[in-house]
N, C-alpha and C positions, 0 to 999 in steps of 0.2 A: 417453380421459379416465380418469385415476385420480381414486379417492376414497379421501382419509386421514382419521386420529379424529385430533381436537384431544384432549391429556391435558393436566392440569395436574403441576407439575415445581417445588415452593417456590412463589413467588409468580407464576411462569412457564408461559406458555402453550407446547405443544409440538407441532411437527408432525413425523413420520417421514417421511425419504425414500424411495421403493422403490430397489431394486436398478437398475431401469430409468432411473428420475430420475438417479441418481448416477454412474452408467456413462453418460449421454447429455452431466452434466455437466462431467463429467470432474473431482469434487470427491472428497473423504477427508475424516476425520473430522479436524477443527480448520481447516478451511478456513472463512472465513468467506463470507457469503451476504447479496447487497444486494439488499434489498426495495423496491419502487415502487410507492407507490398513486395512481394518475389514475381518474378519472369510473368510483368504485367498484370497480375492478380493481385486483389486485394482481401484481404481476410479479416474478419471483423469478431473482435471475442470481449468477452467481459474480461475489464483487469481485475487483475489481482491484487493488492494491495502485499510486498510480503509481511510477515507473521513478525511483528516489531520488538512483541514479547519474544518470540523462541529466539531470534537473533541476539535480545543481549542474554536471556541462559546461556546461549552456546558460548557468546566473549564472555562470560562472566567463569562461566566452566575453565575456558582454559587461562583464566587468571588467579584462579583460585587458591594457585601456590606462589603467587609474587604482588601478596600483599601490600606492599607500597604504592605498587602500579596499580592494584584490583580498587585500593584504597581514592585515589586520582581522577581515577573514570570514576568511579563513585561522586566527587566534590566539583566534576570539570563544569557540570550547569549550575546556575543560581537556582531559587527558586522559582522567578518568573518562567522559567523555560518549560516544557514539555517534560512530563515526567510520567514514568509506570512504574506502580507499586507490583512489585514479585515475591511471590512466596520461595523460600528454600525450604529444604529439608528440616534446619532448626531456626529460622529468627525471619522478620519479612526485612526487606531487603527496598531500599528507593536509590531505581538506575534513574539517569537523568540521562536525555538523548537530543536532540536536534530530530526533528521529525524528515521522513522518506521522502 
């Protein structure tokens, strides 16, 4: 069991990580860190960001047979916007998304 000092940081509450937390979590500074509180505990874990590519394979899979619509999500971002280049199986493919 460690023990940290809560400091204040602006309007911001702050806790340091040890050497040991940080090498077990395998996190670096600008990583982010999801907190969970159940029945007065608090549980502290590395986030996860989810997987942005597999989610539009998986919508792009099950669009695959209603081309007008596959065609729409395809055109819905401009260029300015956030975009991943995807390989298919025959041709690459640019989804355009609004990021997580």
């Amino acid at each position: 069991m460690e023990i940290r000092r809560v400091f204040k940081s602006g309007n911001s509450y702050v806790v340091s990580l040890s050497k040991n937390v940080v090498e077990t979590f395998g996190v670096k500074a600008g990583d982010h860190i999801e907190f969970s509180i159940r029945d007065g505990k608090v549980t502290i874990k590395p986030y996860k960001r989810p997987d942005r590519v597999g989610v539009i394979k998986k919508v792009a899979g099950c669009l695959k047979d209603r081309d007008s619509l596959y065609k729409d999500l395809l055109e819905i971002r401009n260029d300015d916007e956030d975009r991943e280049e995807l390989f298919s199986d025959n041709k690459a493919e640019i989804f355009y998304f609004m990021p997580l």
